[in-house]
C-alpha positions in Angstrom: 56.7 -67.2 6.8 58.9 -68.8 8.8 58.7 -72.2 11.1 56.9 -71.8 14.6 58.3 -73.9 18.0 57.3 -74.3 21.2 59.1 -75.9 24.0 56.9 -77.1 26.7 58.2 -77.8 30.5 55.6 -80.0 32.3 56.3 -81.9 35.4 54.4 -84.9 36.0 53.0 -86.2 39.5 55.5 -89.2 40.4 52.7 -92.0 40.2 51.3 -90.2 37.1 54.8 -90.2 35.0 54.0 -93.7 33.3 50.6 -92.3 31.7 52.3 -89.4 30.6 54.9 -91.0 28.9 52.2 -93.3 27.1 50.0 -90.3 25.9 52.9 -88.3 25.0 54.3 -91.1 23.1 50.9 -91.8 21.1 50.6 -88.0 20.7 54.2 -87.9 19.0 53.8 -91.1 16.9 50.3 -89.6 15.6 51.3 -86.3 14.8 54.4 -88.0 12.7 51.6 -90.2 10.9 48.8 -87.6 9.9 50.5 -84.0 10.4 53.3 -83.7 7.5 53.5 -80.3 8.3 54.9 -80.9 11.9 58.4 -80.8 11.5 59.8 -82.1 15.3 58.0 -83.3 17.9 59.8 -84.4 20.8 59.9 -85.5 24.1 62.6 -85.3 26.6 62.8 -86.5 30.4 65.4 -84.9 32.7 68.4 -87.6 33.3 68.8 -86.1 37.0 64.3 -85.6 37.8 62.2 -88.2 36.1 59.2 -86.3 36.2 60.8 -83.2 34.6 59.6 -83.1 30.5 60.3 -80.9 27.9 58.1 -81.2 24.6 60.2 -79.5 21.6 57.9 -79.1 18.7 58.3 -77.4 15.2 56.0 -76.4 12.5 56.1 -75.2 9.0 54.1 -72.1 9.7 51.4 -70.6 11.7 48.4 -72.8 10.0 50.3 -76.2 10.6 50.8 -75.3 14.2 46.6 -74.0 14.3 45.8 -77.3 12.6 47.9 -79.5 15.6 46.0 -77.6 17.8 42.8 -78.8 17.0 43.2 -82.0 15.5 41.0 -84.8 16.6 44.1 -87.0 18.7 45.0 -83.9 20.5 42.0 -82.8 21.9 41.2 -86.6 23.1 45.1 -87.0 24.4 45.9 -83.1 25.8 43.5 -83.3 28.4 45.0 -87.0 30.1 48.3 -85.1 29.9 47.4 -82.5 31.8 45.7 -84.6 34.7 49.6 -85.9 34.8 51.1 -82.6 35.9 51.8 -81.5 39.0 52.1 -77.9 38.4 51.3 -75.3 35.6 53.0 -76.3 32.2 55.7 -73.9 31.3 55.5 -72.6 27.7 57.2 -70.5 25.3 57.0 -69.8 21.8 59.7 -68.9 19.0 60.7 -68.3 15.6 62.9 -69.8 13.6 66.0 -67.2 12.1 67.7 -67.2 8.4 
């Protein structure tokens, strides 16, 4: 099976962008700590729009990425993030190739 990604676009309410950048940071230094199976897990804010993130995350397979979903830091830290966003979180999904 191979490695499952998702790259995530969230813009964040100006007066909102320093609490997402603390929960996503706390969200990327936990999953490094308890989820060996989480390969990246990044986050990236736009050079030219400071409230423009991308999240860029990889997984070994479909069961690593189930078990991110529902561990016990990201249901407590998801929901702050999302009270940061401005608009509807852009999300797609791939696959990684040979």
């Amino acid at each position: 099976m191979s490695a499952k990604s998702f790259i995530a676009q969230l813009r964040t309410r100006p007066e909102k962008r320093g609490d997402m950048i603390a929960l996503q940071s706390e969200l990327k230094s936990l999953v490094f700590e308890r989820e060996p199976d989480a390969l990246v897990y990044e986050l990236f804010q736009s050079e030219s729009d400071p409230d423009l993130f991308q999240v860029v995350a990889t997984f070994r397979d479909d069961a690593a990425y189930e078990k991110h979903m529902h561990i016990d830091f990201h249901d407590r830290l998801v929901p702050g993030i999302l009270e940061c966003v401005a608009e509807d979180m852009k999300l797609e999904f791939y696959r990684s190739l040979p």
